[in-house]
N, CA, C and O atoms as a MOPAC input file, in Angstrom:
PM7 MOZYME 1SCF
protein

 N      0.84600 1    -1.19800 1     0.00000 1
 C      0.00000 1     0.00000 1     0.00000 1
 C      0.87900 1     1.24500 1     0.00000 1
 O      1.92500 1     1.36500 1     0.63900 1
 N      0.29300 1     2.20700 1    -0.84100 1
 C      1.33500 1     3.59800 1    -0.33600 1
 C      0.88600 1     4.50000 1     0.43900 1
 O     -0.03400 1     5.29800 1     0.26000 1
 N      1.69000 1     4.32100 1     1.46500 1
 C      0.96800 1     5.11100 1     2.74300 1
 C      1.35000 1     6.61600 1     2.93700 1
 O      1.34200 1     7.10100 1     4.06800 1
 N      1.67900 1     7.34400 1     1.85400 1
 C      1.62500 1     8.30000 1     1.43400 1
 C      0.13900 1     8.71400 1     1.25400 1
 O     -0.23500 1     9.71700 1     1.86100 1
 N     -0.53600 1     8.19500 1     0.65900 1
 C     -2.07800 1     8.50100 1     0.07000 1
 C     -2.93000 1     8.80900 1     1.23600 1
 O     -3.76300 1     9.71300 1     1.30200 1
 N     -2.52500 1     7.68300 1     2.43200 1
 C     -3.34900 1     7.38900 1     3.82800 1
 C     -3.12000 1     8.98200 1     4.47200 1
 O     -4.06300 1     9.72600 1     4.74300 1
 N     -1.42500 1     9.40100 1     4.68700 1
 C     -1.05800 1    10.51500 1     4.96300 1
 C     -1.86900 1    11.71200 1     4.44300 1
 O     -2.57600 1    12.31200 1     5.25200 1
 N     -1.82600 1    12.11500 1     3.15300 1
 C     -2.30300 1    13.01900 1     2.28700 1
 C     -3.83600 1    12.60400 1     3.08400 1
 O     -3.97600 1    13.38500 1     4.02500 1
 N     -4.71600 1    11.87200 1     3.01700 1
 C     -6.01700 1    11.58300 1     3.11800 1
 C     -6.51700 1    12.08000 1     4.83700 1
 O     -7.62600 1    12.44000 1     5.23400 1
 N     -5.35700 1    11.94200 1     5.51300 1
 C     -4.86300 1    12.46100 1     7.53800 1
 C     -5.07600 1    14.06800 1     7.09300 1
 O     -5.93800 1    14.67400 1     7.72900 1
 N     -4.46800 1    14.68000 1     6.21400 1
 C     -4.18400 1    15.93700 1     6.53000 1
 C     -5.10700 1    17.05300 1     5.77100 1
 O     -5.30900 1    18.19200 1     6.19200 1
 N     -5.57700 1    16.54000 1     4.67500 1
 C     -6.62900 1    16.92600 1     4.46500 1
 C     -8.02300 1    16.75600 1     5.63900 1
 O     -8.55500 1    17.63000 1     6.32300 1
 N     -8.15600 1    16.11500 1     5.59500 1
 C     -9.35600 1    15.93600 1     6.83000 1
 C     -9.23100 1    16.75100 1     8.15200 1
 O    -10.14500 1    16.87900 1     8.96600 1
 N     -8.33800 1    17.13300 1     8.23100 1
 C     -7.48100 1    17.76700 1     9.32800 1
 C     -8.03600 1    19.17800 1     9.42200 1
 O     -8.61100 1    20.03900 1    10.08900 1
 N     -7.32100 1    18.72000 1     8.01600 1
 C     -7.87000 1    21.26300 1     7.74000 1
 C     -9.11000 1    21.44400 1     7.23100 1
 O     -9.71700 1    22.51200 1     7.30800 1
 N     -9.67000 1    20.11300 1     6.53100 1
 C    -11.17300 1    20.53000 1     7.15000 1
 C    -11.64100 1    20.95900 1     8.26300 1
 O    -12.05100 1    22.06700 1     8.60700 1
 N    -11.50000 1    19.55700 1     9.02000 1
 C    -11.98900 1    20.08100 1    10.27100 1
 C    -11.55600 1    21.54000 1    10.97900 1
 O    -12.43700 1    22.18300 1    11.55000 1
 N    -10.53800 1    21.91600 1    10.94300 1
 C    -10.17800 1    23.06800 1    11.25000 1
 C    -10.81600 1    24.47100 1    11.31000 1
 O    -11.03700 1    25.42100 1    12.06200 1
 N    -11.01400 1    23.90100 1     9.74200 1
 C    -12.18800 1    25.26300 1     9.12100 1
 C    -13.51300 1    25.34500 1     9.55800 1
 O    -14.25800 1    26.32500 1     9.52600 1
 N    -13.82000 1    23.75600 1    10.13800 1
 C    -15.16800 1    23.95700 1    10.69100 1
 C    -15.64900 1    23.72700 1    12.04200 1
 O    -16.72400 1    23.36900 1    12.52300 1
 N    -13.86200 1    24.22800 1    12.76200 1
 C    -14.39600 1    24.41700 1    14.32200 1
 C    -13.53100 1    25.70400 1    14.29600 1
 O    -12.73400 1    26.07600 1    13.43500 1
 N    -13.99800 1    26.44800 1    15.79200 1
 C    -13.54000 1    27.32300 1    16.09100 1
 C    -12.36300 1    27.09200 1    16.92700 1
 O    -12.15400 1    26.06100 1    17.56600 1
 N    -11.61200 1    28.12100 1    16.88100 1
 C    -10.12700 1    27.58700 1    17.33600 1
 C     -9.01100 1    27.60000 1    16.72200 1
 O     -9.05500 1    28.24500 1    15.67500 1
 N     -7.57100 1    26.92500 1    17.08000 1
 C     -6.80900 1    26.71200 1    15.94500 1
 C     -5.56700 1    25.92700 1    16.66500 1
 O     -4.55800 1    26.23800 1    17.29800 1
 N     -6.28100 1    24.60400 1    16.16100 1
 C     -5.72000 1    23.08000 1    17.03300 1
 C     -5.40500 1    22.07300 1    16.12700 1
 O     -4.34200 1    21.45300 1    16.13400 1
 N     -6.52000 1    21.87000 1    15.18200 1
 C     -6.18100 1    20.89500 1    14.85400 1
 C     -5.29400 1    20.76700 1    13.23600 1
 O     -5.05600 1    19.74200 1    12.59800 1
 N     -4.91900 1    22.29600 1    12.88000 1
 C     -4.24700 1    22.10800 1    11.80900 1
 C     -2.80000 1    21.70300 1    11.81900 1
 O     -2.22900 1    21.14000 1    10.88600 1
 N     -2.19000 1    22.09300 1    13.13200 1
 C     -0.79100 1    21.05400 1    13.75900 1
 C     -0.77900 1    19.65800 1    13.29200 1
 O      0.26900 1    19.02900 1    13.14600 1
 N     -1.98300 1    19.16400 1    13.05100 1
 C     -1.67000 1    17.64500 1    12.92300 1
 C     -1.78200 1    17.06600 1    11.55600 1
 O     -1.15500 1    16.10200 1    11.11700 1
 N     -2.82300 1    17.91900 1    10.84500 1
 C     -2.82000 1    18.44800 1     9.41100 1
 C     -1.25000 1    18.55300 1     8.67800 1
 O     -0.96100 1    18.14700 1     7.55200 1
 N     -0.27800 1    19.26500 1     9.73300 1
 C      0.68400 1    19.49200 1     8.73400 1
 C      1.30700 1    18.22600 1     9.56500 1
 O      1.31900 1    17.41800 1     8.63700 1
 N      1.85100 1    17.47900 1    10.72500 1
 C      2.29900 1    16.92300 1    11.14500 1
 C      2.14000 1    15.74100 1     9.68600 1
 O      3.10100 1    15.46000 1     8.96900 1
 N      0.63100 1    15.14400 1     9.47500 1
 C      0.14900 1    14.21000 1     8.73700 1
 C      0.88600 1    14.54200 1     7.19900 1
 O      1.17400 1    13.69400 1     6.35400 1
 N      1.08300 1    15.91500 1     7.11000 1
 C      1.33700 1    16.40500 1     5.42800 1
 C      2.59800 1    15.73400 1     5.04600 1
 O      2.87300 1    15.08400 1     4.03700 1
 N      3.55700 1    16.15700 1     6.46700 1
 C      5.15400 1    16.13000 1     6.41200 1
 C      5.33300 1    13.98900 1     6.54600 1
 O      5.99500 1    13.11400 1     5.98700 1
 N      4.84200 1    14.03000 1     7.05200 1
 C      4.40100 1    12.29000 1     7.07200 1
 C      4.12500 1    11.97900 1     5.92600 1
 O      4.96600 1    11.17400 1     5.52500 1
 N      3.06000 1    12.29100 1     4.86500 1
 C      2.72300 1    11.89700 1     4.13800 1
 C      4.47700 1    12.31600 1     2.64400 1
 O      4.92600 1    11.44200 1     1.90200 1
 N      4.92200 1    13.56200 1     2.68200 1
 C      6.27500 1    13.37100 1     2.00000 1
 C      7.28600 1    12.37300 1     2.30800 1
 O      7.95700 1    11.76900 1     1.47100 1
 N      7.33800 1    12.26100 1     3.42400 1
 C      8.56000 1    11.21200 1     4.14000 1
 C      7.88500 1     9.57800 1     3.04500 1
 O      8.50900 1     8.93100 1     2.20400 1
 N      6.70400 1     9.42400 1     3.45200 1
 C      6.43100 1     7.81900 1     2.60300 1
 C      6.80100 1     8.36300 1     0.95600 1
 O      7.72400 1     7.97000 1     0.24300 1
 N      5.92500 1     9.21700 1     0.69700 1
 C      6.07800 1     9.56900 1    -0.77600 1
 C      7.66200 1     8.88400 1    -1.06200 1
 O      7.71600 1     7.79200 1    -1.62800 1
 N      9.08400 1     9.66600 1    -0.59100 1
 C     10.10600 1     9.50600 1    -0.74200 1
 C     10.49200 1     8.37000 1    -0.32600 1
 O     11.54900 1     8.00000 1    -0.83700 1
 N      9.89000 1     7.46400 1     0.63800 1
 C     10.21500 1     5.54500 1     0.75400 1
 C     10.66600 1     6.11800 1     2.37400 1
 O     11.84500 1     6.44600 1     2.50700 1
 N     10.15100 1     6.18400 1     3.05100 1
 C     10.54200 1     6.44000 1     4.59500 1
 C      9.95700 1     5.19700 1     5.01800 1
 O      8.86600 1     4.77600 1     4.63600 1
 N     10.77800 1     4.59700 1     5.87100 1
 C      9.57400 1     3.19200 1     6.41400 1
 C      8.21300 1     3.57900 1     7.37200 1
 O      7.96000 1     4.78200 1     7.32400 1
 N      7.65200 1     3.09300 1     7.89500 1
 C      6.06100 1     3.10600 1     8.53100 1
 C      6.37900 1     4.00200 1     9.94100 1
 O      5.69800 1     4.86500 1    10.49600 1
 N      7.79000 1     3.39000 1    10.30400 1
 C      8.00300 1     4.24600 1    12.00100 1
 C      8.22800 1     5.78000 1    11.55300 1
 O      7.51900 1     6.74000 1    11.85400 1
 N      9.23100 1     5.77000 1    10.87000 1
 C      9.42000 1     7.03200 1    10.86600 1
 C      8.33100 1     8.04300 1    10.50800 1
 O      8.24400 1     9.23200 1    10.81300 1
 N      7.40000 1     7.14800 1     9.67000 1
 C      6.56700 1     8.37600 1     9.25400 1
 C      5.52200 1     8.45400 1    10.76000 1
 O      4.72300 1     9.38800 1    10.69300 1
 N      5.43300 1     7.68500 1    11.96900 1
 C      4.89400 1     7.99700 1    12.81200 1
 C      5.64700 1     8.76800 1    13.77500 1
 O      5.05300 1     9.40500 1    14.64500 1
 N      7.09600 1     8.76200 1    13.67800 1
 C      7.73700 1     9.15300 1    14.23000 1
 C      8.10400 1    10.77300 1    14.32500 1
 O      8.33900 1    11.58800 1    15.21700 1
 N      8.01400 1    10.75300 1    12.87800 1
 C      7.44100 1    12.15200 1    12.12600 1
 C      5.77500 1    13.03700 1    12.31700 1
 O      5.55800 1    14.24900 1    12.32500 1
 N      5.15200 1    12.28800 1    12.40500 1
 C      3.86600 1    12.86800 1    12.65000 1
 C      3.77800 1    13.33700 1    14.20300 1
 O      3.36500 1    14.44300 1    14.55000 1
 N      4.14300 1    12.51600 1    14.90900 1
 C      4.40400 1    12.54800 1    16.20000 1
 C      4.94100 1    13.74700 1    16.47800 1
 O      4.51600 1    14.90200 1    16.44400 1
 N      5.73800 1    13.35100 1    16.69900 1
 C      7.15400 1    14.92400 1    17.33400 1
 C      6.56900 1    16.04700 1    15.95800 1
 O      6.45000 1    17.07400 1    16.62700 1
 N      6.26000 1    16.35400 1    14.88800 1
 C      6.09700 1    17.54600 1    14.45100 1
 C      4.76000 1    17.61600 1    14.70800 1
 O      4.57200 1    18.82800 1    14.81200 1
 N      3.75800 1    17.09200 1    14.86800 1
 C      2.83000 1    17.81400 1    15.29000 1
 C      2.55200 1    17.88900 1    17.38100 1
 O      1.53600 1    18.44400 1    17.79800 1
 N      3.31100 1    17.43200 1    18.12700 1
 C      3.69300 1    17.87500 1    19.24300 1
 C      4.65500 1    19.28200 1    19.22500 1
 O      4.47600 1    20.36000 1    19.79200 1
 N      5.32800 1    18.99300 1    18.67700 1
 C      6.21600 1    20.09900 1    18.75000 1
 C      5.45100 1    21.64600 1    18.23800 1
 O      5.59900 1    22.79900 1    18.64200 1
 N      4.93600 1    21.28200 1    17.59800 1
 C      3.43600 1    22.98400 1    16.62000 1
 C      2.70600 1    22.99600 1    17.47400 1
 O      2.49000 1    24.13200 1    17.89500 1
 N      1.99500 1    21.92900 1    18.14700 1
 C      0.98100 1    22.23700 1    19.49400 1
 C      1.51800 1    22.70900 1    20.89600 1
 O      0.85900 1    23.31300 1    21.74300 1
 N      2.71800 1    22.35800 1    20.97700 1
 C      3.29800 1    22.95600 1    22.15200 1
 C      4.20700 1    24.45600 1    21.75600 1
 O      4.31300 1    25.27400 1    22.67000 1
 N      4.63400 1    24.67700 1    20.84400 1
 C      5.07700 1    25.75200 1    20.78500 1
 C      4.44100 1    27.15700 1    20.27500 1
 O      4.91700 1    28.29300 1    20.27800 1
 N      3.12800 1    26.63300 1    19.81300 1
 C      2.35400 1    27.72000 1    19.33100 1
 C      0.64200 1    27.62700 1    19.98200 1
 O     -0.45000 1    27.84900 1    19.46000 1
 N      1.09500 1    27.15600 1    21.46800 1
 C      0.16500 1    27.01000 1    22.29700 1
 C      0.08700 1    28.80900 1    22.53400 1
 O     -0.78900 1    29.44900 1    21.95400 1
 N      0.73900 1    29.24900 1    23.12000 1
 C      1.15000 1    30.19300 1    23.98100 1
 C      0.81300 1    31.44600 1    22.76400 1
 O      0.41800 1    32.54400 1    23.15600 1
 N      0.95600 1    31.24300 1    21.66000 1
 C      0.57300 1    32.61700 1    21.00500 1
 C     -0.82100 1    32.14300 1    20.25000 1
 O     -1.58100 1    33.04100 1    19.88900 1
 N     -1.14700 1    30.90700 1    20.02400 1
 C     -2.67200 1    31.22200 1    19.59200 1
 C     -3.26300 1    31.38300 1    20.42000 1
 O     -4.17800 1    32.14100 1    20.09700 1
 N     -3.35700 1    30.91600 1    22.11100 1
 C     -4.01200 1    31.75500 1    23.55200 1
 C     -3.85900 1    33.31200 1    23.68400 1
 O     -4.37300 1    33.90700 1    24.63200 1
 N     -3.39000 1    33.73300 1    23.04700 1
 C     -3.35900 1    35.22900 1    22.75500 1
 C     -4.49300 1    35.94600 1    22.00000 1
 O     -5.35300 1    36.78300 1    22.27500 1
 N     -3.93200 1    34.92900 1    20.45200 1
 C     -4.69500 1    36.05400 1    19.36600 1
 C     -6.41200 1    34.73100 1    19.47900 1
 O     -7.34500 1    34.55200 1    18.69700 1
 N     -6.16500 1    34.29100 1    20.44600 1
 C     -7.88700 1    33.85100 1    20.07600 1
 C     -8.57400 1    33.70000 1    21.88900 1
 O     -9.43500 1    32.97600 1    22.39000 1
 N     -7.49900 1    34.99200 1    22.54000 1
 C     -8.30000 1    35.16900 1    23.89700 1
 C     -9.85600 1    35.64800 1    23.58700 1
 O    -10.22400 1    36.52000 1    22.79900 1
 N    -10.58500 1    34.87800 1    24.37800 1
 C    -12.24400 1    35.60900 1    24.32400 1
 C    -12.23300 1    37.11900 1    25.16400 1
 O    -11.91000 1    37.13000 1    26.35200 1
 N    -12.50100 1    38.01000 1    24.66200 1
 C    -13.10800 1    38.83000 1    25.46300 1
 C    -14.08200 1    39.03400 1    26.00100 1
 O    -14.65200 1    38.00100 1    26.35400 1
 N    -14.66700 1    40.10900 1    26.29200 1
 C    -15.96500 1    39.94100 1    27.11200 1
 C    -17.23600 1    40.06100 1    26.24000 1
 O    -17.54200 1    41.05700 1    25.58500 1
 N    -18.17200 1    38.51500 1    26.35100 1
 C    -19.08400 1    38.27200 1    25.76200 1
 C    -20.33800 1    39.53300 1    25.38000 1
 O    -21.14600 1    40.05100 1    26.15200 1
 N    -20.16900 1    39.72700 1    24.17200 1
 C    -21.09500 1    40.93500 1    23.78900 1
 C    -22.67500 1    40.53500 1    24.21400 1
 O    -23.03700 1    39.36200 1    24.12900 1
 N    -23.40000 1    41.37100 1    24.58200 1
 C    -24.79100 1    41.28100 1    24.62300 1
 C    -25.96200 1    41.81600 1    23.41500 1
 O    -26.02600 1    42.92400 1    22.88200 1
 N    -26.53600 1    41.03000 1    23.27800 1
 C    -27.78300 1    41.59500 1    22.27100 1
 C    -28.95900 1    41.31500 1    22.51100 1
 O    -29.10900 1    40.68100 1    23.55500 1
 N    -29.96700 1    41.56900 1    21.88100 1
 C    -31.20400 1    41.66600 1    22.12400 1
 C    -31.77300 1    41.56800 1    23.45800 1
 O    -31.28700 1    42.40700 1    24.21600 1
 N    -32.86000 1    40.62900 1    24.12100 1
 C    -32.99500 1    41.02300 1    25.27900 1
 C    -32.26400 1    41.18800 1    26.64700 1
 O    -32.61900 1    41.72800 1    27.69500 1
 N    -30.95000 1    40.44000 1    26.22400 1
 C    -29.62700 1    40.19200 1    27.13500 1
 C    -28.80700 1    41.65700 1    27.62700 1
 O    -28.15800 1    41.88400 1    28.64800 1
 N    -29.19800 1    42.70800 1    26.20500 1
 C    -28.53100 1    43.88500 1    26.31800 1
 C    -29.91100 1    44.55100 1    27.42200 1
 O    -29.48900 1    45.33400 1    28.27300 1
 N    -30.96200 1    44.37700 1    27.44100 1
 C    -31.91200 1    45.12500 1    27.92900 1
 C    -31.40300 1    45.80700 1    29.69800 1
 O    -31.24300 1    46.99800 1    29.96500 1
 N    -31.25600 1    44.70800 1    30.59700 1
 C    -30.75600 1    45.21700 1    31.92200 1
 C    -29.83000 1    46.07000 1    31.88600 1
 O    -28.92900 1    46.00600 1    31.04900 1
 N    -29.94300 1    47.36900 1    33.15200 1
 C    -29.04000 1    48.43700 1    32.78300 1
 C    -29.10700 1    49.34200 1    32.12200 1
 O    -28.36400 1    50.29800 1    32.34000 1
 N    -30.30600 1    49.36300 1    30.75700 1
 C    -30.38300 1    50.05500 1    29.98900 1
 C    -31.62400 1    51.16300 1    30.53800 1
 O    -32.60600 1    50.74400 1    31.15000 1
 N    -31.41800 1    52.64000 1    30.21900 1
 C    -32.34500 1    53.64700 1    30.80600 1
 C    -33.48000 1    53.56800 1    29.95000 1
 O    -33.23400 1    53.35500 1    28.76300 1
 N    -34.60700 1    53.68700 1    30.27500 1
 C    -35.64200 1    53.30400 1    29.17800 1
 C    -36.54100 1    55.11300 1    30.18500 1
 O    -36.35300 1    55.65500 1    31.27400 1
 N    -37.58300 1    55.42100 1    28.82400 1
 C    -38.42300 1    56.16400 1    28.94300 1
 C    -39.79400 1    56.00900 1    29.60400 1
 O    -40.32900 1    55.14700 1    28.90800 1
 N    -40.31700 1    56.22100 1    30.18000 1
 C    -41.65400 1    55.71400 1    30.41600 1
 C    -42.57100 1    56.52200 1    29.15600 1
 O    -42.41700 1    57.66900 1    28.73900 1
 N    -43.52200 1    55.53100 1    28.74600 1
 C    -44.40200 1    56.71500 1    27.77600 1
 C    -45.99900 1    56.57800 1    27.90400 1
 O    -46.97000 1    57.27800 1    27.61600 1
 N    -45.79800 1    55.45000 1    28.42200 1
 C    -47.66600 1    55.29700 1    29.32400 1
 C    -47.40500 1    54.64700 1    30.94600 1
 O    -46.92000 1    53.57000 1    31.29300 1
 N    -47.88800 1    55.67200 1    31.66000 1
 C    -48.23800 1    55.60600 1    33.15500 1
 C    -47.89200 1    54.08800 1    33.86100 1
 O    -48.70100 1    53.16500 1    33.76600 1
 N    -47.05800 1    53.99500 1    34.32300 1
 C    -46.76100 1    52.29300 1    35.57700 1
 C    -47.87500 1    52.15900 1    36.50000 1
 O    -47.38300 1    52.42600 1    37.59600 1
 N    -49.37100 1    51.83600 1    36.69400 1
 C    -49.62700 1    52.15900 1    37.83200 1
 C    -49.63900 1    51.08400 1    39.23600 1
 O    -49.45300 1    49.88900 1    39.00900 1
 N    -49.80100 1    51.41900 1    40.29600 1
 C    -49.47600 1    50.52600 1    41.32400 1
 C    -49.80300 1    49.20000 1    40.80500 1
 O    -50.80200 1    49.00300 1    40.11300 1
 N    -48.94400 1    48.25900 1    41.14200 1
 C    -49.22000 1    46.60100 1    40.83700 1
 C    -50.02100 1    46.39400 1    39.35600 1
 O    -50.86400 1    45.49800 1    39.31600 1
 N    -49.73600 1    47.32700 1    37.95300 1
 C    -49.96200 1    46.86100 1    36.84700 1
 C    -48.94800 1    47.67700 1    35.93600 1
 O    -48.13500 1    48.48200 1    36.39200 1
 N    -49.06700 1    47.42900 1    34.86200 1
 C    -48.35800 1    47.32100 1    33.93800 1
 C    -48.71500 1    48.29500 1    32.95200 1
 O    -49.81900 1    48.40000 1    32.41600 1
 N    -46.97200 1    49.50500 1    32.60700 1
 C    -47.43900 1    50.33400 1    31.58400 1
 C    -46.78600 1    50.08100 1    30.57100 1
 O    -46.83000 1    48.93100 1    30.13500 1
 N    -45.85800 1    51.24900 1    29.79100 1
 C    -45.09800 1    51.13500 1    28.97700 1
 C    -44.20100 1    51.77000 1    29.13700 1
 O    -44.08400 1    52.65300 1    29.98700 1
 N    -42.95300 1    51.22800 1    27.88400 1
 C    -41.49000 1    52.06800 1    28.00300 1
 C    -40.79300 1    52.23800 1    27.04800 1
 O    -40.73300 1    51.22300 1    26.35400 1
 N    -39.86700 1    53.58300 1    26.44800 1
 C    -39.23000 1    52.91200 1    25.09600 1
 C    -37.70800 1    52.94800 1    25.68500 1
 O    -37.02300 1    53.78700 1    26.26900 1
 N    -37.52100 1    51.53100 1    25.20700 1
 C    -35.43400 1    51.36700 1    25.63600 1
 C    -35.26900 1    50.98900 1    24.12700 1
 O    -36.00500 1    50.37500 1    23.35500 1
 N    -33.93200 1    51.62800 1    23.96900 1
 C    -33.32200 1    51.32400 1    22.93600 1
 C    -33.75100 1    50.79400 1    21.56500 1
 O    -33.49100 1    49.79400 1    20.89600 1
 N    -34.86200 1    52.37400 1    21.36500 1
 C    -35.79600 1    52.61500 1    20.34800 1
 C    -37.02700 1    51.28500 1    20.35700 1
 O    -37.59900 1    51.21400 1    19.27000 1
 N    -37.37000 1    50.54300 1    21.10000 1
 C    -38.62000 1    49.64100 1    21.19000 1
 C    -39.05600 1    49.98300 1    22.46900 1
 O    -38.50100 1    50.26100 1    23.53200 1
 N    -40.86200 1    49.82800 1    21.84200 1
 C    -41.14300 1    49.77100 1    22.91000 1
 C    -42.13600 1    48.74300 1    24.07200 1
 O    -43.31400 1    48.43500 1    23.89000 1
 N    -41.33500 1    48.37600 1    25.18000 1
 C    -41.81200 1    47.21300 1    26.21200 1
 C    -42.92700 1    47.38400 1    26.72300 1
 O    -43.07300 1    48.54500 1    27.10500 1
 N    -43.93800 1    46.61700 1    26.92900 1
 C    -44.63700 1    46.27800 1    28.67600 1
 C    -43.41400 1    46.77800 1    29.66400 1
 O    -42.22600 1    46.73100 1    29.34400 1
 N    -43.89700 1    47.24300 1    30.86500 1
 C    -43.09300 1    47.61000 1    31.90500 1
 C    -43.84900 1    47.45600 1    33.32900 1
 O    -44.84900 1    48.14000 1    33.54500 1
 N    -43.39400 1    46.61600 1    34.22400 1
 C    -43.69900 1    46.78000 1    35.59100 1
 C    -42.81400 1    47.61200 1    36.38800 1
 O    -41.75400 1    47.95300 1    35.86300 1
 N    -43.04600 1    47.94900 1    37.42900 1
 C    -42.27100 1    48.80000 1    38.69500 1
 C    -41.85500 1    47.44300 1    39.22900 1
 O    -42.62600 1    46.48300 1    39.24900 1
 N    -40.46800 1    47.39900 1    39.70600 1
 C    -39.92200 1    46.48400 1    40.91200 1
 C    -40.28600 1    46.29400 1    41.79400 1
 O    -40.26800 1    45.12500 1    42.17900 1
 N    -40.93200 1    47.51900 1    42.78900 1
 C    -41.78200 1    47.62700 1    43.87000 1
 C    -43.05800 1    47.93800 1    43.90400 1
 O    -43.58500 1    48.48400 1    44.87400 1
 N    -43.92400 1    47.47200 1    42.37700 1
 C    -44.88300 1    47.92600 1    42.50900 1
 C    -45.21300 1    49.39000 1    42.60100 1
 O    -46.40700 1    49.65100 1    42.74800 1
 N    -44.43400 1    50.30800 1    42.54400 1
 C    -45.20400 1    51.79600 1    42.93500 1
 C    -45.38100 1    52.26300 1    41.52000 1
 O    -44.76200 1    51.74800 1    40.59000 1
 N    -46.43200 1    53.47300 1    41.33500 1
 C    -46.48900 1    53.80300 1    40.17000 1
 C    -45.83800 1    54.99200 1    39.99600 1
 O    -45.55900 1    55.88800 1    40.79300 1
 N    -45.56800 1    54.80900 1    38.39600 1
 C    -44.58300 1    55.74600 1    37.70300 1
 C    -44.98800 1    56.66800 1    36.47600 1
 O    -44.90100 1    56.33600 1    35.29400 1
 N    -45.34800 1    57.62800 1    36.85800 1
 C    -45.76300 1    58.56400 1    35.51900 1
 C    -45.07500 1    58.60100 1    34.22100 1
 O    -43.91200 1    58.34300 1    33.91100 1
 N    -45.79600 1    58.87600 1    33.74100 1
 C    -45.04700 1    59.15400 1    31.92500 1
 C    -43.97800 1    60.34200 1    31.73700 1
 O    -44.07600 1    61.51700 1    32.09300 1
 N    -43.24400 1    59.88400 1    31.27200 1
 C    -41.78200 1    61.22600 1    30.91400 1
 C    -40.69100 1    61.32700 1    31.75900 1
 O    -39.78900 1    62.16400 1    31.73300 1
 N    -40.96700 1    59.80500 1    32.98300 1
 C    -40.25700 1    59.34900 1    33.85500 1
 C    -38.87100 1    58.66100 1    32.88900 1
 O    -39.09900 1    58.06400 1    31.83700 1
 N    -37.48400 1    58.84600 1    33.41300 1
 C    -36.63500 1    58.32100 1    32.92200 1
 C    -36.62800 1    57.08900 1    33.91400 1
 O    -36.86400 1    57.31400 1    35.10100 1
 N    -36.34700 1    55.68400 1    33.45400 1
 C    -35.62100 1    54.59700 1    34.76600 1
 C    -34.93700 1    53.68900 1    34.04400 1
 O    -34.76200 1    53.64400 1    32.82600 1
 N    -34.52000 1    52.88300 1    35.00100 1
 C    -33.38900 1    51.84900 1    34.57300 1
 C    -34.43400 1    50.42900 1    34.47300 1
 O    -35.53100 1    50.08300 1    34.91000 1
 N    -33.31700 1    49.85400 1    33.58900 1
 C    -34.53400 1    48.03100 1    33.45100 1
 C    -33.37500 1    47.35500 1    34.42700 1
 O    -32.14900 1    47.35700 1    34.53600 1
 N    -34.31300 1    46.88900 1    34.94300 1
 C    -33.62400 1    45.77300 1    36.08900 1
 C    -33.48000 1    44.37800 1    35.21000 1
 O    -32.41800 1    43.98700 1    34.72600 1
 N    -34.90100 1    43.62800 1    35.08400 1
 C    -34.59300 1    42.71900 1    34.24900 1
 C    -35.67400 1    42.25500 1    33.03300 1
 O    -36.53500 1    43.06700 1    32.69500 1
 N    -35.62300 1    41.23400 1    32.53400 1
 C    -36.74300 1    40.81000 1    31.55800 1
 C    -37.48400 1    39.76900 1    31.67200 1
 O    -37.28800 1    38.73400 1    31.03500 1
 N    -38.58500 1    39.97600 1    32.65300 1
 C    -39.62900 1    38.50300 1    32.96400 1
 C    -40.85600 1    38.73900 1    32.06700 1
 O    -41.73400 1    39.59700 1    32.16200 1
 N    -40.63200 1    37.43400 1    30.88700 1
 C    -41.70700 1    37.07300 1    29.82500 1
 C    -41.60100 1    38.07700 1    28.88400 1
 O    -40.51000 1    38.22000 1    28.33200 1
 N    -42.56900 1    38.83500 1    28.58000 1
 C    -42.81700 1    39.85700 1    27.80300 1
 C    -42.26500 1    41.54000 1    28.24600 1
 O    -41.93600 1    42.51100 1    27.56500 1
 N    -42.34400 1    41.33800 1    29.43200 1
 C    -42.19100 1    42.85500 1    30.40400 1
 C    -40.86300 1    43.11700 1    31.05100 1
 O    -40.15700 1    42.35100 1    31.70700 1
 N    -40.65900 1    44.54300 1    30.67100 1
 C    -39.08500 1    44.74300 1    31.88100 1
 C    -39.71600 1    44.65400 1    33.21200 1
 O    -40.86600 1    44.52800 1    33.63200 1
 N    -38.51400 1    44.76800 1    33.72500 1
 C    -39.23300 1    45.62100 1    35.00600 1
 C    -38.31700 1    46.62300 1    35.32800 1
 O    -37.19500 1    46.56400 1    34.82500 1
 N    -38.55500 1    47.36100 1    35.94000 1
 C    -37.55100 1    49.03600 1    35.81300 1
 C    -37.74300 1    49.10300 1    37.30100 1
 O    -38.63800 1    48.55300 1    37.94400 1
 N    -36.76800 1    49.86000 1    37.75200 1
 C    -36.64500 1    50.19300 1    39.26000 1
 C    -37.09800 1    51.42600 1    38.95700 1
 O    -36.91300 1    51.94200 1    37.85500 1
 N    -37.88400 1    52.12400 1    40.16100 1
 C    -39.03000 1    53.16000 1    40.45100 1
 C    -37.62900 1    54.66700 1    40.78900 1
 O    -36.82800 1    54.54900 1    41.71700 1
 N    -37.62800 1    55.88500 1    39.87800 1
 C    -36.95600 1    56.76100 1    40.26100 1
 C    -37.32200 1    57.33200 1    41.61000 1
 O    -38.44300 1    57.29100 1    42.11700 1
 N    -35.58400 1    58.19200 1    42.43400 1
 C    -35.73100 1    58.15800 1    43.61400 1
 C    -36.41900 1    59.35000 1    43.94300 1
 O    -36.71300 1    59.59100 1    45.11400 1

């Protein structure tokens, strides 16, 4: 068999996968498998080409550990849609009244809104959204 082909067939599959995870892991073994797959091409016996795959793709995962943890640190998880809502100052534009439900516009839409404590809140009131239960913020009552 020419186990060159098997190689070539390792390293392709490799950088597929690569491309279709996030990260950047498994193309070390991709090339580990590539450089394997030249060694048979040229008549290398079976060890070496494991021997080869081995130590060069250890050696790319350990030495370029330390700078792809860099350029693929997560930062801080962005928020959107209702996730961005808490925190955000919203308008009142129809009346909160005690223990029911008015309205509000945050970040150009506009919510159902309860009071946190129940108290009511007139219209043209600025407040903050505490959080998002079901359909409705709920906004803490200005002081």
């Amino acid at each position: 068999m020419q186990y060159w082909i098997g190689w070539a067939i390792v390293a392709v599959i490799c950088v597929i996968a690569e491309i279709m995870t996030e990260g950047f892991f498994i193309v070390w073994f991709g090339l580990g498998a590539g450089v394997s797959a030249l060694a048979a091409y040229f008549g290398a016996s079976l060890a070496w080409q494991f021997t080869l795959f081995i130590g060069i793709s250890a050696a790319l995962v350990l030495s370029t550990k330390k700078l792809t943890a860099q350029v693929f640190k997560r930062g801080q998880e962005l928020k959107t849609n209702i996730n961005a809502l808490p925190g955000s100052m919203a308008l009142v534009t129809e009346t909160i009244p005690e223990q029911g439900s008015g309205m509000v516009k945050v970040n150009g839409e506009i919510w159902a809104a309860k009071s946190n404590d129940g108290s009511r809140i007139p219209a043209g009131v600025t407040v903050k959204v505490l959080r998002v239960v079901g359909v409705h913020v709920i906004v803490d009552s200005p002081e």
